[in-house]
Every structure is written in C-alpha cells, then in structure tokens.
PyMOL Python script that loads the backbone (N, CA, C, O; Angstrom):
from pymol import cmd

cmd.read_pdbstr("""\
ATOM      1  N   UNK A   1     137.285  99.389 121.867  1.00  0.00           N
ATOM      2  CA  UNK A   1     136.227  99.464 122.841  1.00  0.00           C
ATOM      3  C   UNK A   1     135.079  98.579 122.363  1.00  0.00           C
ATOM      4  O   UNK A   1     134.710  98.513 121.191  1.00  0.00           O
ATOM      5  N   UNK A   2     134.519  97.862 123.449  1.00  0.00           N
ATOM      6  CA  UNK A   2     133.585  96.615 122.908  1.00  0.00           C
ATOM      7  C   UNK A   2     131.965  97.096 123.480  1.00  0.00           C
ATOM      8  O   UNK A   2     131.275  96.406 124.230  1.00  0.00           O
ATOM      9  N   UNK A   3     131.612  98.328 122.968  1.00  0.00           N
ATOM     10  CA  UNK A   3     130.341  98.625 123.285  1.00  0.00           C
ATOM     11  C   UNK A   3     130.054  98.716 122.057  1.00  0.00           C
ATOM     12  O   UNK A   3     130.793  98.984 121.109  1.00  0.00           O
ATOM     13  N   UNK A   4     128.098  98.306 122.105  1.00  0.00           N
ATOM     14  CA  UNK A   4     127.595  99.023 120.508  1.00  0.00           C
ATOM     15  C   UNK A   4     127.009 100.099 120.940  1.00  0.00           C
ATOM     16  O   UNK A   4     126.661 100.394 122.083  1.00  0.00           O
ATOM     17  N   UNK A   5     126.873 100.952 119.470  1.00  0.00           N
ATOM     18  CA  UNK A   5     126.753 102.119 120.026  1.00  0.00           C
ATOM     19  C   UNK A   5     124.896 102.566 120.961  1.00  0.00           C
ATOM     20  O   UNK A   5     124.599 103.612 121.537  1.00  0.00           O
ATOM     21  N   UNK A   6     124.056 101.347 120.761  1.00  0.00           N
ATOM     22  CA  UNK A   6     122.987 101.380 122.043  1.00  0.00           C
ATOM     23  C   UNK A   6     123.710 101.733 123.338  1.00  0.00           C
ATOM     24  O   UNK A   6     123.363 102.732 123.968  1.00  0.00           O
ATOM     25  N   UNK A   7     124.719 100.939 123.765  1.00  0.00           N
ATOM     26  CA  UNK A   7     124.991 100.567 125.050  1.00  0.00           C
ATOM     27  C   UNK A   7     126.141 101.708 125.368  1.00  0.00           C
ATOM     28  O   UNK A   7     126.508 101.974 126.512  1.00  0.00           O
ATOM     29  N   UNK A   8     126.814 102.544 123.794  1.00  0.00           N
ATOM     30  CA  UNK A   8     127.963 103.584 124.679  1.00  0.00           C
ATOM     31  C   UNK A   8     126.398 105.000 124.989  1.00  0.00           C
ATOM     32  O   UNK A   8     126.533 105.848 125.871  1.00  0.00           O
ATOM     33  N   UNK A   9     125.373 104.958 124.284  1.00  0.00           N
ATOM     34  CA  UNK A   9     124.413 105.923 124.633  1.00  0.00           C
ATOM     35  C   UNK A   9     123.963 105.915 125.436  1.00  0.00           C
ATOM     36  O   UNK A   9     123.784 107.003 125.982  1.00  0.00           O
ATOM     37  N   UNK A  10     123.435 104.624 126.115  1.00  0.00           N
ATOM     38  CA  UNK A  10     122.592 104.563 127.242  1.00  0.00           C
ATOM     39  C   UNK A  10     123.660 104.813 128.776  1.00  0.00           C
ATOM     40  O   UNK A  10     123.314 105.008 129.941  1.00  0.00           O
ATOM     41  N   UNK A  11     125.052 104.700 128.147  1.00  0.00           N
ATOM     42  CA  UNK A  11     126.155 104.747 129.893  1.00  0.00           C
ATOM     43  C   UNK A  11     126.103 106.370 129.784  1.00  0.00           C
ATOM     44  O   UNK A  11     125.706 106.918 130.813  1.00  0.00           O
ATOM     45  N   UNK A  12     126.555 107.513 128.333  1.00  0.00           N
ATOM     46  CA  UNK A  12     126.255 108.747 128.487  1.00  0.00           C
ATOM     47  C   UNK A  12     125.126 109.034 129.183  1.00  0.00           C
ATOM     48  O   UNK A  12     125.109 109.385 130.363  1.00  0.00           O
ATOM     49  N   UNK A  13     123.969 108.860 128.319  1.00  0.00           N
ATOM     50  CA  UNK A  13     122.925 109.367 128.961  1.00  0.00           C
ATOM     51  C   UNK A  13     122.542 109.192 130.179  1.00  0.00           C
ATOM     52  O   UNK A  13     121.835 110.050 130.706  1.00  0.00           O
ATOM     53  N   UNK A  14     123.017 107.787 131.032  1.00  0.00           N
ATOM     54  CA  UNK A  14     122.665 107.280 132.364  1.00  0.00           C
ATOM     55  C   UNK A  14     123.476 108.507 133.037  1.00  0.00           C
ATOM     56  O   UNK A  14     123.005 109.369 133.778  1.00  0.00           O
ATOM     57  N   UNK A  15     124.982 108.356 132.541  1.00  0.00           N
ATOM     58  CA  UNK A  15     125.688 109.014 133.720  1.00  0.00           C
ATOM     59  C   UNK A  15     126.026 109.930 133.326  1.00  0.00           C
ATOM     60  O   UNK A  15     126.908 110.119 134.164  1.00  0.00           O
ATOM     61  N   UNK A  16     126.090 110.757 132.695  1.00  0.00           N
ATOM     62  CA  UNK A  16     126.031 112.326 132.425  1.00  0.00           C
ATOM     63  C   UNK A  16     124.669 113.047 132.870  1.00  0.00           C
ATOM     64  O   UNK A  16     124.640 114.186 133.337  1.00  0.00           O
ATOM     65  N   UNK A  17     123.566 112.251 132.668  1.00  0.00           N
ATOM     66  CA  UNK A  17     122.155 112.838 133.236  1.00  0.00           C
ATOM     67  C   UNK A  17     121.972 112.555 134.545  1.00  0.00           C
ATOM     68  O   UNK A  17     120.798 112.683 134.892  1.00  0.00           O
ATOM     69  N   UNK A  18     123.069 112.058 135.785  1.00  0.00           N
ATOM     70  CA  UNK A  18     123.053 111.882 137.180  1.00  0.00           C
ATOM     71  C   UNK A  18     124.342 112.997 137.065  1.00  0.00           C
ATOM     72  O   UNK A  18     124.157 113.701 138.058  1.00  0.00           O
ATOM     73  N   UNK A  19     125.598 113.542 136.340  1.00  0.00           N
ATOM     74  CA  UNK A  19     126.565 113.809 136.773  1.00  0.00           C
ATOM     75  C   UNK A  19     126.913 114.892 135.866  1.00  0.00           C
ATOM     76  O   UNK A  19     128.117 114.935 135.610  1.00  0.00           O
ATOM     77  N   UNK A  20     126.234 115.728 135.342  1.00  0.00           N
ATOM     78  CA  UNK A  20     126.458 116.617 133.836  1.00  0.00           C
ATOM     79  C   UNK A  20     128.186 116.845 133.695  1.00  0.00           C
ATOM     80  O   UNK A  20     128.827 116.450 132.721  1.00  0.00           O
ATOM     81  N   UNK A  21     128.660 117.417 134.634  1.00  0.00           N
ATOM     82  CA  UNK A  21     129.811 117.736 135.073  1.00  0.00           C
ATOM     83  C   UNK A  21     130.887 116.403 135.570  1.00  0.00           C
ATOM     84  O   UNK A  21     131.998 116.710 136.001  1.00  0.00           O
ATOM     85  N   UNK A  22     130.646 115.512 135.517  1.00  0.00           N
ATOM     86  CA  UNK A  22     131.487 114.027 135.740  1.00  0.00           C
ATOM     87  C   UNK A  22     132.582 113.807 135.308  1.00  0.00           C
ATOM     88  O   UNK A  22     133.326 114.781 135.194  1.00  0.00           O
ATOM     89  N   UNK A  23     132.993 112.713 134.983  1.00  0.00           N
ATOM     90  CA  UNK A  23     133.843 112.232 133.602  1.00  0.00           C
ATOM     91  C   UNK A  23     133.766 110.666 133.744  1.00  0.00           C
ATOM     92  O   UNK A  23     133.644 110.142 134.851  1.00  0.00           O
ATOM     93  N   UNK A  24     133.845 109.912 132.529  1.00  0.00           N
ATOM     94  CA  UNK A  24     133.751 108.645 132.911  1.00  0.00           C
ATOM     95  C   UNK A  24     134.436 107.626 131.942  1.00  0.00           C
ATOM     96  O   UNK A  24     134.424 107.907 130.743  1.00  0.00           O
ATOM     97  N   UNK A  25     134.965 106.598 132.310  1.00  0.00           N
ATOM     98  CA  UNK A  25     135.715 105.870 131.592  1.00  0.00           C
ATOM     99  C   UNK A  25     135.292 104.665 131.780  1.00  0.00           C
ATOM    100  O   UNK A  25     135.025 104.143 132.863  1.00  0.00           O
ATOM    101  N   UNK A  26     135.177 103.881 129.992  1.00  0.00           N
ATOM    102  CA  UNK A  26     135.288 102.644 130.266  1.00  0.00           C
ATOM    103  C   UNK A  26     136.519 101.639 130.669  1.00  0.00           C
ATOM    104  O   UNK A  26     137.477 101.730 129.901  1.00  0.00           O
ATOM    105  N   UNK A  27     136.681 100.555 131.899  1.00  0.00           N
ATOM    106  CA  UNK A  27     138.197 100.234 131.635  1.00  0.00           C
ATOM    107  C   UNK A  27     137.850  98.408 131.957  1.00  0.00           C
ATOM    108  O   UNK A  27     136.743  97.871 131.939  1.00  0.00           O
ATOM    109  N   UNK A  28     139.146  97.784 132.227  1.00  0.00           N
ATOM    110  CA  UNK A  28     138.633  96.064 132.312  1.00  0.00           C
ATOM    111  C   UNK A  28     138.700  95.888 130.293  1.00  0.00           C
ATOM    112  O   UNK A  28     139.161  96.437 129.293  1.00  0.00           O
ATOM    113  N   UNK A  29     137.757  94.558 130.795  1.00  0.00           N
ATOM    114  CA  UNK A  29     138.126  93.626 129.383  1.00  0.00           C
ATOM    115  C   UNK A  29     137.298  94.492 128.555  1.00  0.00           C
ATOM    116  O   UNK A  29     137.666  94.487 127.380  1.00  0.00           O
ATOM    117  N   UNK A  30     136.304  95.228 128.800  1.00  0.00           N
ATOM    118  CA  UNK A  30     135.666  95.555 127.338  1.00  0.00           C
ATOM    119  C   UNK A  30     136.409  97.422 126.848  1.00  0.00           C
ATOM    120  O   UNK A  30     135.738  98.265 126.253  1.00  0.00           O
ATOM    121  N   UNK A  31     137.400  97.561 127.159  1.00  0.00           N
ATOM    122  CA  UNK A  31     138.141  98.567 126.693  1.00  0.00           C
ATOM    123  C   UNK A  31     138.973  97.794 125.900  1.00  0.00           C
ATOM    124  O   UNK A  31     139.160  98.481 124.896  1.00  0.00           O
ATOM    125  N   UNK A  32     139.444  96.983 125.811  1.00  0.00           N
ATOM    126  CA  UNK A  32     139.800  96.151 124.867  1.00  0.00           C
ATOM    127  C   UNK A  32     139.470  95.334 123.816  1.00  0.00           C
ATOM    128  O   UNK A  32     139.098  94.193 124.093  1.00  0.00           O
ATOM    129  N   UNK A  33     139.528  95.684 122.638  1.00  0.00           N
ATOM    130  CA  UNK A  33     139.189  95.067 121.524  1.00  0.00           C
ATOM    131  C   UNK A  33     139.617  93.865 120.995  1.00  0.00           C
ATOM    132  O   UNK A  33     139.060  93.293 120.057  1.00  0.00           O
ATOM    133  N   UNK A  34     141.143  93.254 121.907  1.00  0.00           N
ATOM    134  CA  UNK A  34     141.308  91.881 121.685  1.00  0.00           C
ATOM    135  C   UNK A  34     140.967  91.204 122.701  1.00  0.00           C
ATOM    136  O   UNK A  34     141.412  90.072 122.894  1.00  0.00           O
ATOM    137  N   UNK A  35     140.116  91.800 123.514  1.00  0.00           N
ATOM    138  CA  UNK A  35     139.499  90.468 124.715  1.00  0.00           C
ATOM    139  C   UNK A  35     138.107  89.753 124.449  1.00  0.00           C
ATOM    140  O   UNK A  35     137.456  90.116 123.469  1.00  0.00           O
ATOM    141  N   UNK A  36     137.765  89.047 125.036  1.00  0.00           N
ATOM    142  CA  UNK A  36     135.898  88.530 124.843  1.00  0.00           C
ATOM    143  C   UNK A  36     134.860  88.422 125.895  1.00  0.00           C
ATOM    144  O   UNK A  36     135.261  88.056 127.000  1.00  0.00           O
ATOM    145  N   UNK A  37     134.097  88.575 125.807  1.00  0.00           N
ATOM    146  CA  UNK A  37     133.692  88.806 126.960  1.00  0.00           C
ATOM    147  C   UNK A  37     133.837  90.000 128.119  1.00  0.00           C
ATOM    148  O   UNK A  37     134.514  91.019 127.979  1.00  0.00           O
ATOM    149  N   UNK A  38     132.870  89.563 129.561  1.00  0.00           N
ATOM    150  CA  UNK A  38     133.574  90.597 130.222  1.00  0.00           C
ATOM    151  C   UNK A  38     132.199  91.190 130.245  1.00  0.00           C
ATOM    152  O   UNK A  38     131.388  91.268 129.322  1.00  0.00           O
ATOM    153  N   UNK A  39     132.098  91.615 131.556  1.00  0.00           N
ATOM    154  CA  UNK A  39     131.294  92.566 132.339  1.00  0.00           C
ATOM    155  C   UNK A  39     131.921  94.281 132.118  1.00  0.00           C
ATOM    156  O   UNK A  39     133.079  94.666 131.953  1.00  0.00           O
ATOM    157  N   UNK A  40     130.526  95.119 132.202  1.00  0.00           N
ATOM    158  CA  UNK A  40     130.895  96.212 131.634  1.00  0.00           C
ATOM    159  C   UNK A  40     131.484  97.232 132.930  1.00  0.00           C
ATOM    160  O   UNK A  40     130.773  97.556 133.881  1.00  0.00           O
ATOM    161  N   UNK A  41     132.734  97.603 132.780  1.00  0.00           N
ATOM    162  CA  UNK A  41     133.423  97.857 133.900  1.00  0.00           C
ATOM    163  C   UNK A  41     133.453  99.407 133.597  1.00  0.00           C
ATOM    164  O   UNK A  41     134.028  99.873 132.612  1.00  0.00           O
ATOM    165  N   UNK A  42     132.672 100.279 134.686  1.00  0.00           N
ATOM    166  CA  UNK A  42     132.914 102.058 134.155  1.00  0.00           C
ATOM    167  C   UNK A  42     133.539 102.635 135.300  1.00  0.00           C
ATOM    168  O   UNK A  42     133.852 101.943 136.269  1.00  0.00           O
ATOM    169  N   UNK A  43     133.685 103.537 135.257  1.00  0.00           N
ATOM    170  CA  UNK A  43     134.450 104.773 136.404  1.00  0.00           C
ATOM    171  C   UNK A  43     134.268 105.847 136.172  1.00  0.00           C
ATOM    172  O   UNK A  43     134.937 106.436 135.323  1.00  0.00           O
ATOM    173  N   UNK A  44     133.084 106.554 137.020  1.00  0.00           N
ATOM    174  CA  UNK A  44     132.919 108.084 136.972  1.00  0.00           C
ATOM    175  C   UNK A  44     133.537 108.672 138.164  1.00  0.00           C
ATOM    176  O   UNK A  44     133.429 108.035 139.213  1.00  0.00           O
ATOM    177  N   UNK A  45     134.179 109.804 138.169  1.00  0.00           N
ATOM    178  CA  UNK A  45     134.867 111.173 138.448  1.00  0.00           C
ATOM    179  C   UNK A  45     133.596 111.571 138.678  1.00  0.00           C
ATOM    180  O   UNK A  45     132.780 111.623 137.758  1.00  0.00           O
ATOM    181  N   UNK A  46     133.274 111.913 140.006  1.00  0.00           N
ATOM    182  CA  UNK A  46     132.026 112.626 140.434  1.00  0.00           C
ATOM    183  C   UNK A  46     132.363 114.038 140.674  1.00  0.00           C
ATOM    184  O   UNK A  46     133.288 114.360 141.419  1.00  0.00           O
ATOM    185  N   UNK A  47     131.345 115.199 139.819  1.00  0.00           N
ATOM    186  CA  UNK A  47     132.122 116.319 140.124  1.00  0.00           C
ATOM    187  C   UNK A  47     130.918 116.734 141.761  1.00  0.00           C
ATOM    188  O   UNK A  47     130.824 117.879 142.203  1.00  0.00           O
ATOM    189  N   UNK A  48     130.461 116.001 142.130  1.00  0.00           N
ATOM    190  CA  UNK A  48     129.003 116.246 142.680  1.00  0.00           C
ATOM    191  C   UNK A  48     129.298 114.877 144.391  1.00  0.00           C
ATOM    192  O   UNK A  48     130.089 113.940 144.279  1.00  0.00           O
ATOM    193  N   UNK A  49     128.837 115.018 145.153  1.00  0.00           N
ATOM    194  CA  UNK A  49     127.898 113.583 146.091  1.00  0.00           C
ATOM    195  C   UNK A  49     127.441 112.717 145.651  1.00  0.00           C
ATOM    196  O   UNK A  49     126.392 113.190 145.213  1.00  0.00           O
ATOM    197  N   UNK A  50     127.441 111.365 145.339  1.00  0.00           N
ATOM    198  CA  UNK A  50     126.757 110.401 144.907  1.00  0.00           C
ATOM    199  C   UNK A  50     126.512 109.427 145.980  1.00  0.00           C
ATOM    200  O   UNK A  50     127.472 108.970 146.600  1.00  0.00           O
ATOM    201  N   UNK A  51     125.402 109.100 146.230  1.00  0.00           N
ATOM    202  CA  UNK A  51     125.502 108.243 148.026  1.00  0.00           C
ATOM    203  C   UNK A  51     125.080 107.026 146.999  1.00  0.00           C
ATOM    204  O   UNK A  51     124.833 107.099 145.796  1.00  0.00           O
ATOM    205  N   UNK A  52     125.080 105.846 147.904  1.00  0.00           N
ATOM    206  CA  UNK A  52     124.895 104.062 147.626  1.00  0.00           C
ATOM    207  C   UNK A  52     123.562 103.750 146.776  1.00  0.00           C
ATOM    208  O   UNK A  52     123.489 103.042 145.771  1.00  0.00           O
ATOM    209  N   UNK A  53     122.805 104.260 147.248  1.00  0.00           N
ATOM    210  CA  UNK A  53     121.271 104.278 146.806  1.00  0.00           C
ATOM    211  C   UNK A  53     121.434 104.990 145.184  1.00  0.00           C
ATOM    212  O   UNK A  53     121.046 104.282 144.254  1.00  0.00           O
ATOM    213  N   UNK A  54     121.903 106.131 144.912  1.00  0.00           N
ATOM    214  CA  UNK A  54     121.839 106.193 143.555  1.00  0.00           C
ATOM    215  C   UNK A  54     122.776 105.884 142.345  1.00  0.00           C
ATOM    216  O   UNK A  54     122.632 106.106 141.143  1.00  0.00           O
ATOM    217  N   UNK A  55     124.045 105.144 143.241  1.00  0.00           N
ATOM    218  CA  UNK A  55     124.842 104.324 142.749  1.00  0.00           C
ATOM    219  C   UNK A  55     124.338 103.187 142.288  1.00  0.00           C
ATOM    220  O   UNK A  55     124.661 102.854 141.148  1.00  0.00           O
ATOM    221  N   UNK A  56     123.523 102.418 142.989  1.00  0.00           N
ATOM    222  CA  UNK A  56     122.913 101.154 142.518  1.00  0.00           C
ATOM    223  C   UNK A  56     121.825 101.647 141.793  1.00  0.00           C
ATOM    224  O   UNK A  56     121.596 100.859 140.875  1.00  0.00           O
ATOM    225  N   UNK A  57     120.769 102.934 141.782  1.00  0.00           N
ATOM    226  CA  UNK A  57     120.212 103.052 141.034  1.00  0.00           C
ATOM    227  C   UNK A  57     120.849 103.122 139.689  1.00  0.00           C
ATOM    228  O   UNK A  57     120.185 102.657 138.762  1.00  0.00           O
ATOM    229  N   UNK A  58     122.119 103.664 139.401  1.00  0.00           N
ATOM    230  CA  UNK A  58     122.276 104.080 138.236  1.00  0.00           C
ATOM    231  C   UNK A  58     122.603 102.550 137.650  1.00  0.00           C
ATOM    232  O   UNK A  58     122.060 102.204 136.601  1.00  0.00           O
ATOM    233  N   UNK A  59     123.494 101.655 138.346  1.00  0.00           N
ATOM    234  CA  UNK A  59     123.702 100.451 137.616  1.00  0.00           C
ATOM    235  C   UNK A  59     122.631  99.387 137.060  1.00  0.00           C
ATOM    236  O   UNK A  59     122.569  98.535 136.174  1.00  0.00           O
ATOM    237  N   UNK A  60     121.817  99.922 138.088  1.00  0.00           N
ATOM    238  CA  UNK A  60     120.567  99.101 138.040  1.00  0.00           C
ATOM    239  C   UNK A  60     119.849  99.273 136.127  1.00  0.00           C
ATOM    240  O   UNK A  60     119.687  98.390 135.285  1.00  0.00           O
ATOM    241  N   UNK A  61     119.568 100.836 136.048  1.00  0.00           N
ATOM    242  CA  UNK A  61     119.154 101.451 134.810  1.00  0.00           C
ATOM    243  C   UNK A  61     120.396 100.689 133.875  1.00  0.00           C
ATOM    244  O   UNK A  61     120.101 100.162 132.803  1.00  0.00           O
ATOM    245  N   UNK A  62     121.375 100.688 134.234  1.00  0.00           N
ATOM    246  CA  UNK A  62     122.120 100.427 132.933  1.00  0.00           C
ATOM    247  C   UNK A  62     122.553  99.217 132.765  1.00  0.00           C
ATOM    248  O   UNK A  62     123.501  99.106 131.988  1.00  0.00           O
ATOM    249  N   UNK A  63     122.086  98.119 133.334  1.00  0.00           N
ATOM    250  CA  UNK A  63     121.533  96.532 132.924  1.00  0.00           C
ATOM    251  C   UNK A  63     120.767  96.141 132.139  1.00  0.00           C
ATOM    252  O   UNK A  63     121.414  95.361 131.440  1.00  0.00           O
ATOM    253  N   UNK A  64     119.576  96.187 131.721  1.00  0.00           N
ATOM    254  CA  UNK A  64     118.713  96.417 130.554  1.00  0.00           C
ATOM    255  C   UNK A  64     119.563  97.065 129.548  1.00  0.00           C
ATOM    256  O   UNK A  64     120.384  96.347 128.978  1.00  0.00           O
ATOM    257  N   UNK A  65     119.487  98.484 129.195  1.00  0.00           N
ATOM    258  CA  UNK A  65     120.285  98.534 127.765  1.00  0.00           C
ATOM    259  C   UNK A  65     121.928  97.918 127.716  1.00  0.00           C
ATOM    260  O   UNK A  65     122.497  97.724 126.641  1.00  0.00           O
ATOM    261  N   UNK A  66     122.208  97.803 128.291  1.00  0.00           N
ATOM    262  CA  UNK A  66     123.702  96.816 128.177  1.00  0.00           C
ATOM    263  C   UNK A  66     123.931  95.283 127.731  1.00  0.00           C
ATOM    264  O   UNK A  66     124.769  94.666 127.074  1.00  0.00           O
ATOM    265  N   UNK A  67     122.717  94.988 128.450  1.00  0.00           N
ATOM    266  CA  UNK A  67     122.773  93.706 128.462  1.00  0.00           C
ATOM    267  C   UNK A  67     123.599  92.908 128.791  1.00  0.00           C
ATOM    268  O   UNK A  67     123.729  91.865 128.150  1.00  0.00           O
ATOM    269  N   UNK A  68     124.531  93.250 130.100  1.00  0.00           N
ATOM    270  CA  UNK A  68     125.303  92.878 130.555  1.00  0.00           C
ATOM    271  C   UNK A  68     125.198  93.537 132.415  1.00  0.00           C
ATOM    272  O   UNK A  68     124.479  94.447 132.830  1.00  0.00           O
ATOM    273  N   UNK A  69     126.278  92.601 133.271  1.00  0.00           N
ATOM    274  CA  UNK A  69     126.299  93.125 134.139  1.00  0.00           C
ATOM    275  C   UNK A  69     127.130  94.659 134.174  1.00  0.00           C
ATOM    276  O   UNK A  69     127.839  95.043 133.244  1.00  0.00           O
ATOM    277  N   UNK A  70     126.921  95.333 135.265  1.00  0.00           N
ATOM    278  CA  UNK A  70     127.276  96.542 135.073  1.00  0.00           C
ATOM    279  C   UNK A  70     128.058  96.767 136.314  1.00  0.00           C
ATOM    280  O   UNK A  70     127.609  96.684 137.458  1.00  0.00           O
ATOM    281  N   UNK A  71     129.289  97.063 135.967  1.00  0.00           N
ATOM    282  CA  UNK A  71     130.163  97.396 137.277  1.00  0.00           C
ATOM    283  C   UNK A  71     130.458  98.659 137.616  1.00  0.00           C
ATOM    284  O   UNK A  71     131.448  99.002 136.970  1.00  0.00           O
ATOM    285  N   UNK A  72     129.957  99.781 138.535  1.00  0.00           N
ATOM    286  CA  UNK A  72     130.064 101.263 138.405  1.00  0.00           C
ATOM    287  C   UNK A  72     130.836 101.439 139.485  1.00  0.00           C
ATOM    288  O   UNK A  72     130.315 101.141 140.560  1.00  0.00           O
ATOM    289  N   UNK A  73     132.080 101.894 139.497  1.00  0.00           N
ATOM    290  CA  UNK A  73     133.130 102.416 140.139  1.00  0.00           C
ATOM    291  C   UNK A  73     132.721 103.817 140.459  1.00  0.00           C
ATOM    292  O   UNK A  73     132.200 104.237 139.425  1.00  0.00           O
ATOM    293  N   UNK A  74     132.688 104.962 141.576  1.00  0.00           N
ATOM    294  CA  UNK A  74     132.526 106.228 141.354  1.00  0.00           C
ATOM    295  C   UNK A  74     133.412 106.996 142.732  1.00  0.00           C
ATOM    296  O   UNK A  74     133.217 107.136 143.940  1.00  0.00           O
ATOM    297  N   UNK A  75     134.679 107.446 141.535  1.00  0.00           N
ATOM    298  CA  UNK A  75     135.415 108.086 143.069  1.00  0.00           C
ATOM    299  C   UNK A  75     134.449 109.661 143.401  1.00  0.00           C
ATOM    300  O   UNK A  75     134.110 110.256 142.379  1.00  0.00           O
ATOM    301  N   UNK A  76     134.026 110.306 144.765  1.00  0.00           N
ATOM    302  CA  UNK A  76     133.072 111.164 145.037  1.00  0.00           C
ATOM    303  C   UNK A  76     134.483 112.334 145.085  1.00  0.00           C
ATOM    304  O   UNK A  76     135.621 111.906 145.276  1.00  0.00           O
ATOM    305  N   UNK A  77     134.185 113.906 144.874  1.00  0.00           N
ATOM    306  CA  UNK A  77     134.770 114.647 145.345  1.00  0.00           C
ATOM    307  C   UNK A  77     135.134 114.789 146.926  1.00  0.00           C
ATOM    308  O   UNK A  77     134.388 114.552 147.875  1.00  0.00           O
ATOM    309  N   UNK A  78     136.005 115.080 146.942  1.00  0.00           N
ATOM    310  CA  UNK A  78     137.316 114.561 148.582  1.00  0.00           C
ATOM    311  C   UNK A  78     137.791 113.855 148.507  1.00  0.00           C
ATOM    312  O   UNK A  78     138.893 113.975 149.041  1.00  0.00           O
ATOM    313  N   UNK A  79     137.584 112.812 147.997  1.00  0.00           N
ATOM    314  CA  UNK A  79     137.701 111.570 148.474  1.00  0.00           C
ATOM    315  C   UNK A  79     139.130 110.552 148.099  1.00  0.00           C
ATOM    316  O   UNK A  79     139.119 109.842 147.094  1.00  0.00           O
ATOM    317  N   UNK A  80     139.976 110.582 148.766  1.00  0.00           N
ATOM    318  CA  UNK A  80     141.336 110.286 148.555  1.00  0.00           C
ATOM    319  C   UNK A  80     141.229 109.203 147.527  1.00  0.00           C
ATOM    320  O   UNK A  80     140.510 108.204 147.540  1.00  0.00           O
ATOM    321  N   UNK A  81     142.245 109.682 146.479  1.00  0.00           N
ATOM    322  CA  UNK A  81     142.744 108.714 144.976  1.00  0.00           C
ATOM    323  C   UNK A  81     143.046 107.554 145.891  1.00  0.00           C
ATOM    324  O   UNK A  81     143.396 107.678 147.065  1.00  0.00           O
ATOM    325  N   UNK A  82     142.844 106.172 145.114  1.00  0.00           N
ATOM    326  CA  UNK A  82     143.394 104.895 145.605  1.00  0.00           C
ATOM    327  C   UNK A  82     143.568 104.599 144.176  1.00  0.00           C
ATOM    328  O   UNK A  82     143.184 105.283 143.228  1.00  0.00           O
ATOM    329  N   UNK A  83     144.415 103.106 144.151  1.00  0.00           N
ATOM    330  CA  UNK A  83     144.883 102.679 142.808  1.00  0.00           C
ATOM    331  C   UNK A  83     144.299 102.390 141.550  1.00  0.00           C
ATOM    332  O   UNK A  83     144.734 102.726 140.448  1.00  0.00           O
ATOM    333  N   UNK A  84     143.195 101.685 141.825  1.00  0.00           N
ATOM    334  CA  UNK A  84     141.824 101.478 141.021  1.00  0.00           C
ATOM    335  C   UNK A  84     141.606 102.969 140.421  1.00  0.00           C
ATOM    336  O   UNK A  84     141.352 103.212 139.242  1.00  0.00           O
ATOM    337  N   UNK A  85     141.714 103.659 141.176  1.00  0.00           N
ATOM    338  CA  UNK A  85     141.276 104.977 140.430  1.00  0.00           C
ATOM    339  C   UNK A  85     141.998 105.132 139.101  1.00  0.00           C
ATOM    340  O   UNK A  85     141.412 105.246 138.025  1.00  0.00           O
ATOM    341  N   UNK A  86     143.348 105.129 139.265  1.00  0.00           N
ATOM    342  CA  UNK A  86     144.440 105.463 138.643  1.00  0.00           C
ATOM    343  C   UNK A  86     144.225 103.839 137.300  1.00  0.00           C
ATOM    344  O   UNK A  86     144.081 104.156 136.120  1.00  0.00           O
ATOM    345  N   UNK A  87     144.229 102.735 137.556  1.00  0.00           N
ATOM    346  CA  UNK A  87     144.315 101.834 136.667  1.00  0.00           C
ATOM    347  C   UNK A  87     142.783 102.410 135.709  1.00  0.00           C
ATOM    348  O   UNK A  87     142.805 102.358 134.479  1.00  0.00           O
ATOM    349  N   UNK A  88     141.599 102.906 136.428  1.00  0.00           N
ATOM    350  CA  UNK A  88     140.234 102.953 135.783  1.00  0.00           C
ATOM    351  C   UNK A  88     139.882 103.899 134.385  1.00  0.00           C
ATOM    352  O   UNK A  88     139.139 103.845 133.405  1.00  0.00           O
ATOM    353  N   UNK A  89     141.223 105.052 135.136  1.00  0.00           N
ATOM    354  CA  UNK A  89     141.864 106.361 134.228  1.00  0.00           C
ATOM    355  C   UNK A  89     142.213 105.850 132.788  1.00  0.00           C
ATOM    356  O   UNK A  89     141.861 106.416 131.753  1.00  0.00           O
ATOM    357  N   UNK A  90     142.889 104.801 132.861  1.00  0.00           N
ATOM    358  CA  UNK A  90     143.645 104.016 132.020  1.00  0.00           C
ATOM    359  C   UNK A  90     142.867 103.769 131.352  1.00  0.00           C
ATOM    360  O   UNK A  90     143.378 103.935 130.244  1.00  0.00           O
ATOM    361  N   UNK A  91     141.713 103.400 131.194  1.00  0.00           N
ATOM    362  CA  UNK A  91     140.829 103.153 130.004  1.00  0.00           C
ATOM    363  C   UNK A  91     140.055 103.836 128.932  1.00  0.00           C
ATOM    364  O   UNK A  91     140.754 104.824 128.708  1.00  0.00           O
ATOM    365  N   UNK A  92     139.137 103.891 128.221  1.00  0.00           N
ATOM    366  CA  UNK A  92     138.740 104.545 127.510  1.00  0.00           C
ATOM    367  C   UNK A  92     137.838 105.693 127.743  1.00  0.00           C
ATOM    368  O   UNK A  92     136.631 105.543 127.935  1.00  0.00           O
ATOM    369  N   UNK A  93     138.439 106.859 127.723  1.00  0.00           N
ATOM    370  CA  UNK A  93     136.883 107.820 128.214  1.00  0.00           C
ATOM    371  C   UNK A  93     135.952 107.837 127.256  1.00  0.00           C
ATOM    372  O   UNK A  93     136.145 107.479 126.094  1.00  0.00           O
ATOM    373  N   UNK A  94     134.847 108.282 127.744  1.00  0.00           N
ATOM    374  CA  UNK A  94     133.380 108.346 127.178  1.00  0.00           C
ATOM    375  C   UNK A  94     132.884 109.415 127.349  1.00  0.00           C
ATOM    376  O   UNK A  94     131.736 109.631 126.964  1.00  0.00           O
TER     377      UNK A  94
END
""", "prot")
cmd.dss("prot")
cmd.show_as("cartoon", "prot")
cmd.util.cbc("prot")
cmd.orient("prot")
C-alpha cells in the first residue's frame, strides 16, 4: 500500500468521521506496492445516505493532506452491487 502514514490518517479520519459505521478500501495503483504513481483511488461501504454535495465535500478535504488527486467511490445502502464495487473490495481495507 503506497500511502504515508499522514495520508492513511487523514482518509480514516475524513471518512470514518462522515461514516463511523462505513468500511473503506484502498484499491487502483496505489494498493500496490509495485506500481508508481497513481491517483488515490478509495471505496467506502456507506452504512448511512451520502448525497453528491458531501461526497465532493469529503474529496475535496482529502486533497490537501494527500497530496494527490482523490478518487472517492461510495456504494450508498440499497443500492444495487455493480462490478467496480466488487473489483474496489479487492483492495486494501483501511
């Protein structure tokens, strides 16, 4: 996993303090330790509603400590599994 540990604190604290109850995984190139580069690709399991507005809020917050772009995937409760879900699983939880 290619976070330091600033940047695996600031994705907990971002998205566990919007989602206490969540789950979230890092997946893409920086779950991988032989890749370079790479935008920071996450996926939270919403145990909660998350509408657009605090979706981009949260990515927004977690640009600055990352220092990278921030890609936030968030499947909402109901909301029918699609494949992405399943490949996003695949990566590293946090």
């Amino acid at each position: 996993m290619r976070l330091s540990p600033h940047e695996l604190d600031a994705v907990r604290r971002t998205l566990y303090g919007a989602d206490p109850n969540g789950r979230v995984w890092l997946f893409g190139s920086r779950a991988d330790d032989s890749r370079r580069g790479g935008d920071i690709d996450l996926y939270l399991e919403a145990s909660q509603p998350i509408d657009l507005k605090t979706t981009l809020a949260l990515e927004y917050r977690l640009t600055s400590p990352c220092d990278a772009k921030v890609d936030l995937l968030i499947r909402r409760p109901f909301e029918a599994e699609q494949p992405i879900h399943v490949i996003a699983r695949q990566g590293v939880p946090l």
